[in-house]
C-alpha positions, 0 to 999 in steps of 0.5 A: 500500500502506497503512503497516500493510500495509508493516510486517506484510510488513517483519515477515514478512521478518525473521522467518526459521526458525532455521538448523541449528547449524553441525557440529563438526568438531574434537572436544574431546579427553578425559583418563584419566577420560573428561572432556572437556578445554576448548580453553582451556589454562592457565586458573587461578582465583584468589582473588576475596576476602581470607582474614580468618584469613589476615591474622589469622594474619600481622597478629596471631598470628604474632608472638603465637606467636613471643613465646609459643615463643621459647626463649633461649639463652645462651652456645654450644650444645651439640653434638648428641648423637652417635647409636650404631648397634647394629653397626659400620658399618665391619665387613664381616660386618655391612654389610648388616645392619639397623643401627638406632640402640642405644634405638630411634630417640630420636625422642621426644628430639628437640630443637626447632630453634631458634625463628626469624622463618623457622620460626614454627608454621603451618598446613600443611595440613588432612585430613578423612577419614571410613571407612564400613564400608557401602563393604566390600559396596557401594563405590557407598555412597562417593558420598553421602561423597565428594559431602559432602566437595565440598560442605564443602571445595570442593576438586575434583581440579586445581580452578581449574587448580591441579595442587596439588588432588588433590581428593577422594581414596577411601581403600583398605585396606592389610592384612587386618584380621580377614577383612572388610578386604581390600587395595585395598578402598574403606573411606572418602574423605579430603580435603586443603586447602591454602592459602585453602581451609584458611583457609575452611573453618577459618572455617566451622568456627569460626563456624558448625559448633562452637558449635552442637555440643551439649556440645561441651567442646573438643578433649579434651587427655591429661591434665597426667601424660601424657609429651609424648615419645611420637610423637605428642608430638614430631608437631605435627598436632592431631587431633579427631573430629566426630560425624555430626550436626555435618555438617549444622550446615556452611552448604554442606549445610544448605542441601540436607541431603535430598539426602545419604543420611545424615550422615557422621562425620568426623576433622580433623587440622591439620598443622602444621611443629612438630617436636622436643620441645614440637611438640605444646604448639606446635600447641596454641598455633597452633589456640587461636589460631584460636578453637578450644577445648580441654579437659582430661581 
């Protein structure tokens, strides 16, 4: 037998058909939502790069605002004014009574803590929540919102083996509201982001999103006449709206906007730890640091 002859029967027997795939015989169990669940338990992603606000924040901004907050004080301080309830609380006839304090509930006096190196303003959190009166007809119309929300946040629920992600959530009605809003209807999405996650998408929304808003002045603060007692003066959550077109201006969408039916507005809110008197001037301060503008009235 010639070699070219020996090779071409060499080759004819190591080609072989392929053989069937081997049978399951232990299915994966699936969740509450009908998700298969992998073999693979504890399985928890973690940070593949630096967060650059982060250490900002750490490095610079935080000492900054400490500097910026700090409130002396000389001498003893005061004791905390004693709160009078409407009612006696030691008389029987009125112990089951609803006793609330004499002047509503103060919470616009509310004194701030005292600055420390422990209680430094920071971000806690930030919620980005949209409503579409599309959903009250068709609760589908939710889908193209609550796949915008993925997109921009990349938070899905108990992502990265983190139980903290609550992912995506569909935000339902609570009360009548004129004979179109009923309890328990889908009215829109809200999303929250913790961690590197807030930090990123603030980076997004800083370098690419605000500065490509036509005439977009800043955040518009009350104006300088404006009591900083009312609720939400005393809340440190800084709060602001986006218009539709600016959901296109985020990277993540930009790259496949056909792909969304619409652009959808949306509302940010950044929650911060500042309580008391001056919590509101506190965030101000934290969220101006992150380079977003501001603008009085």
């Amino acid at each position: 037998m010639s070699a070219a002859a020996a090779r071409i029967s060499h080759s004819a027997q190591a080609v072989r058909p392929f053989r069937k795939p081997p049978k399951i015989r232990k299915f994966l169990k699936r969740d509450e939502n009908g998700l298969p669940v992998p073999h693979v338990r504890n399985l928890i992603v973690r940070d593949t790069h630096p967060c650059r606000l982060m250490d900002h924040y750490h490095t610079a901004l935080q000492d900054n605002l400490m500097y910026m907050t700090y409130n002396h004080e000389s001498g003893t301080p005061s004791s905390p004014r004693q709160i009078r309830l409407t009612y006696d609380p030691n008389d029987p006839y009125t112990k089951n009574r609803y006793n609330p304090p004499v002047g509503g509930s103060q919470a616009g006096k509310k004194p701030a803590p005292p600055t420390t190196s422990q209680n430094i303003v920071h971000l806690e959190k930030i919620v980005i929540h949209s409503m579409m009166k599309e959903a009250l007809t068709n609760r589908s119309n939710l889908l193209g919102l609550i796949a915008a929300f993925r997109a921009m946040s990349g938070e899905t629920e108990s992502g990265g083996g983190r139980p903290s992600s609550g992912g995506v959530q569909i935000v339902k009605g609570k009360k009548n509201v004129g004979g179109w809003m009923r309890p328990g209807i889908p009215i829109g999405a809200k999303v929250e982001l913790k961690g590197p996650k807030m930090y990123d998408f603030l980076n997004t929304l800083v370098e690419f999103v605000l500065p490509r808003i036509r005439e977009f002045p800043g955040i518009v603060m009350p104006p300088a006449s404006s009591t900083m007692k009312s609720p939400s003066g005393v809340a440190g959550v800084v709060s602001f709206g986006l218009p539709p077109e600016a959901m296109g201006y985020f990277p993540q969408i930009e790259v496949n906007l056909d792909s969304y039916p619409k652009p959808y507005g949306m509302h940010i809110h950044f929650v911060t730890n500042a309580v008391g008197l001056g919590a509101q001037n506190r965030a101000r301060a934290l969220v101006s640091g992150f380079q977003i503008p501001f603008a009085r009235k």
